[in-house]
C-alpha positions, 0 to 999 in steps of 0.5 A: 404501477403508476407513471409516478411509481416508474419515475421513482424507481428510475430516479433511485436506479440512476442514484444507485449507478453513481453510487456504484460509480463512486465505490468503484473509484474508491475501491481503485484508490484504496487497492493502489493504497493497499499495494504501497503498503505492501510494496514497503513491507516487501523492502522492509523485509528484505532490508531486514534480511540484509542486516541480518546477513550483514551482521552475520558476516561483520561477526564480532562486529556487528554494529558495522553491518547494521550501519552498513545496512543502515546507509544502503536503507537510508540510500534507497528510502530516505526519510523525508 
């Protein structure tokens, strides 16, 4: 192998590393990205089963509990 052949390699080893470095940061990224997603989907479904619970409880009058649970959703995640 020659001096030539050694720079090479080394050159391309030093790509590989930022390459790596890069798909790290990505990764970190897309996890935090992953864990709003899932954070949301844990409070939809906990705002789903409090409208369930509260339609439950208005009985003949369900609307109400969808309204209520509705205002607290709206309250703790509002549409922006």
């Amino acid at each position: 192998m020659s001096c030539g052949d050694v720079d090479e390699v080394h050159s391309q080893s030093l790509a590989a590393d930022q390459s790596t470095l890069e798909l790290k940061t990505a990764a970190k990224s897309m996890s935090s990205v992953v864990q709003l997603i899932h954070g949301v989907g844990v409070q939809n479904n906990l705002l789903a089963l409090d409208a369930t619970i509260e339609a439950a409880r208005a009985g003949d009058d369900a609307p109400r509990g969808f309204a209520v649970s509705w205002q607290e959703r709206s309250r703790t995640c509002p549409i922006r």
